[in-house]
N, C-alpha and C positions, 0 to 999 in steps of 0.2 A: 618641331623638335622630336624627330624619331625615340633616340634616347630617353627620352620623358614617356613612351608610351611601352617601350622596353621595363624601362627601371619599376614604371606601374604594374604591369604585367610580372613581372619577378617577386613583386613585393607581393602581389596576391599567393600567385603560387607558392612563396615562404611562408606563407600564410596556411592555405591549406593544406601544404603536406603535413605543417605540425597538426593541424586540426586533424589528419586523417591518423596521423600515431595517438592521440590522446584519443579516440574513438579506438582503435583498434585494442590500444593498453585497455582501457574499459571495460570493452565489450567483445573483443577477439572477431572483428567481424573490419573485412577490408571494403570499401566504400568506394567505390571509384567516379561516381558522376556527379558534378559540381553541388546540383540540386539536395540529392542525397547526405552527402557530405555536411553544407548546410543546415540540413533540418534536422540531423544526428548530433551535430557539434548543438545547437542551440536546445534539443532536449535535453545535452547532457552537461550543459554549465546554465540551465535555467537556474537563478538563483542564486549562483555566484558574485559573492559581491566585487569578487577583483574584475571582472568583465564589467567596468562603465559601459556607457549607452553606448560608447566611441567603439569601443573595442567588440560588444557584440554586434554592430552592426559592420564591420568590418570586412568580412566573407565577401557580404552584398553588396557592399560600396566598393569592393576588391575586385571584382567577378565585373562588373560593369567598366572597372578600366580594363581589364585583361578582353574584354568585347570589342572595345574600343580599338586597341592595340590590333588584334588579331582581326578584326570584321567589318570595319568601319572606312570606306576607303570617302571620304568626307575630309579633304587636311582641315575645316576648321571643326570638326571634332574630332581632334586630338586632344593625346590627355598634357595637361599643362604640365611643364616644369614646377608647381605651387603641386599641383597633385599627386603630382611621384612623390616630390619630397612630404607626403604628406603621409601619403601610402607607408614611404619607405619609412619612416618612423612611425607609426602605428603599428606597421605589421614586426616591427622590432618589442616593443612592448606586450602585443598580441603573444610571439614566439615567448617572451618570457615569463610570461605569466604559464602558459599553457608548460612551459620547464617547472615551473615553481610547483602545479598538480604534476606533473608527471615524476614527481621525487619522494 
């Protein structure tokens, strides 16, 4: 299911460009490599309780389909139609919580 490792892959990336403006609002500083990005977003909603476990592990469980998609030429690891749609409503929840701090 090409589609499934697309839709994963977008959903991370929705993912981390919000993550990189709620850094940037923060802290005025542009972030550009996954890793970074990461370990910047998770210093700076430690303690947040609207980040469940779901939602702050999300970057990392995001970043691994977007590998998949992009690097992984293995068709049975591809990313599942269960996994995008999995993605893609987590990273919906993610984007709005990180809107609800950025207001």
């Amino acid at each position: 299911m090409h589609y499934a490792d697309e839709a994963g892959r977008a959903a991370y990336l929705a993912g981390l460009h919000a993550a990189q403006a709620l850094i940037f609002e923060r802290t005025d500083k542009v972030i550009k490599r996954h890793r970074g990005v990461h370990n910047e977003f998770r210093r700076l909603t430690k303690g947040e309780p609207r980040f469940d476990p779901e939602l702050s592990a999300f970057l990392a469980r995001g970043y691994n389909l977007k590998a998949i998609a992009d690097y992984d030429t293995d068709p049975a690891s591809a990313v599942t139609v269960e996994q995008a749609e999995r993605a893609i409503a987590t990273a919906q929840r993610f984007i709005a919580v990180i809107e609800e701090l950025l207001t």
